[in-house]
C-alpha positions in Angstrom: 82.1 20.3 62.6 83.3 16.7 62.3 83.3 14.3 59.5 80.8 12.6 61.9 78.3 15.7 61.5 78.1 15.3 57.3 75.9 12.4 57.2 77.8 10.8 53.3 75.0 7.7 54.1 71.8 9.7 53.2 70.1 9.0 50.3 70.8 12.6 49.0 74.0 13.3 49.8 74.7 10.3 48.5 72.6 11.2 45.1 74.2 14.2 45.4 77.4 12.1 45.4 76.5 10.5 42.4 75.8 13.8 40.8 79.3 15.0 42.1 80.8 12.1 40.1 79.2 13.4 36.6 80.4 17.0 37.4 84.0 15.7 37.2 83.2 13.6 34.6 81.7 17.0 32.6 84.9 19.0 34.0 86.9 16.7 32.5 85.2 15.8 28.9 84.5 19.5 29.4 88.4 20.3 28.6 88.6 18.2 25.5 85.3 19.8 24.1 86.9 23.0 24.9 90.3 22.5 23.3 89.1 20.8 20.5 86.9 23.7 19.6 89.7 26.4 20.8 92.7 25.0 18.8 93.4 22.8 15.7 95.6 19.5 15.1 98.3 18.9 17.2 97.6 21.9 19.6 94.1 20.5 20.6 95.3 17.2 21.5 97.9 18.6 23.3 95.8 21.2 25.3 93.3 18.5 25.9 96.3 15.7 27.5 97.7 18.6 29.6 94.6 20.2 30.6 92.9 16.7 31.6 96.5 15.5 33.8 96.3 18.8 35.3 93.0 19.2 36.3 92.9 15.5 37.4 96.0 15.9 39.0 95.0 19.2 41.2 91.4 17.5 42.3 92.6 14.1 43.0 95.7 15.9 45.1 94.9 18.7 46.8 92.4 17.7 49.3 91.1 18.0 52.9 92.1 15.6 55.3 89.5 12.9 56.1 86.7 14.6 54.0 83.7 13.0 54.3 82.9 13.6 50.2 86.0 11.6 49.5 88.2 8.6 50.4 89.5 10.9 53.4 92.8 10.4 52.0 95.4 13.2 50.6 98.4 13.6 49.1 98.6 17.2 50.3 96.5 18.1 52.8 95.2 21.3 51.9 92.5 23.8 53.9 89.0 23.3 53.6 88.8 27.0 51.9 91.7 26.5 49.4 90.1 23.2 48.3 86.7 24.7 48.0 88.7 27.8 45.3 90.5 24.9 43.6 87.1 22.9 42.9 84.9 26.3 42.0 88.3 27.6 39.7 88.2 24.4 37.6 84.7 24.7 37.3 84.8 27.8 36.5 87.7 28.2 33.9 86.3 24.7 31.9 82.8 26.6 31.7 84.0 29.7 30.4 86.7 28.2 28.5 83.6 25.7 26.7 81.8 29.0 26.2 84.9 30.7 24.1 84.1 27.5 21.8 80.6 28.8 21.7 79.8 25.3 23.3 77.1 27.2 25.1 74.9 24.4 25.6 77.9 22.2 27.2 78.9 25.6 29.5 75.3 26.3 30.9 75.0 22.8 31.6 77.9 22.6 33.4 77.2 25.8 35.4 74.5 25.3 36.6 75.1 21.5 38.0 78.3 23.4 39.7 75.7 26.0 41.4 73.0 23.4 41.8 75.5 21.2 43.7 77.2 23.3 45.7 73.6 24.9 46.7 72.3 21.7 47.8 74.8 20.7 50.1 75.7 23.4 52.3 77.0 21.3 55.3 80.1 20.2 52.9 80.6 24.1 52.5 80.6 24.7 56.3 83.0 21.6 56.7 85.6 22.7 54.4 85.5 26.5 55.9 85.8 24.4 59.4 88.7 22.8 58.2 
């Protein structure tokens, strides 16, 4: 499957896009909720600087060549399946870590927009396992 074949100028993937863009934005707030609840003074704002360049630092530079979701561009071009475990492990860790702070709300929220997401674009799926 090409780039050609994911068709980014629908109006749902493109929605789905948009909704893409507020996941990230959740994974991110997601890990200063979480280590604000999880730790105290200094430690907090620490967890939540390192866990924020991290995080931002693995999704912005491990992609896929020339994905269509994206600019196309990399700094490390990584394989479609490795890409797809780095998203779902960030996902993942953030909701469970929000859900240690009892920020249950926040975690389920997040969850389920990761599942609901993933599940309504399964040609991105097939294109990263392609590639």
């Amino acid at each position: 499957m090409t780039s050609e074949e994911v068709d980014v100028q629908s109006a749902f993937v493109r929605a789905n896009l948009g909704f893409r863009l507020l996941l990230e934005a959740g994974l991110l707030s997601g890990i200063v909720v979480a280590s604000i609840l999880n730790y105290s003074g200094g430690t907090a704002w620490l967890a939540s600087i390192v866990g924020v360049v991290v995080a931002g630092g693995v999704w912005g530079v491990f992609a896929v060549p020339n994905d269509p979701s994206r600019s196309g561009k990399t700094v490390i071009a990584t394989p479609g399946a490795v890409r797809l475990i780095l998203e779902l492990a960030l996902f993942a860790v953030v909701t469970a870590w929000l859900a240690t702070g009892e920020a249950y709300v926040f975690a389920a929220l997040l969850g389920v927009g990761v599942i609901v997401h993933y599940a309504a674009w399964p040609a991105r799926i097939r294109w990263l396992l392609a590639h």
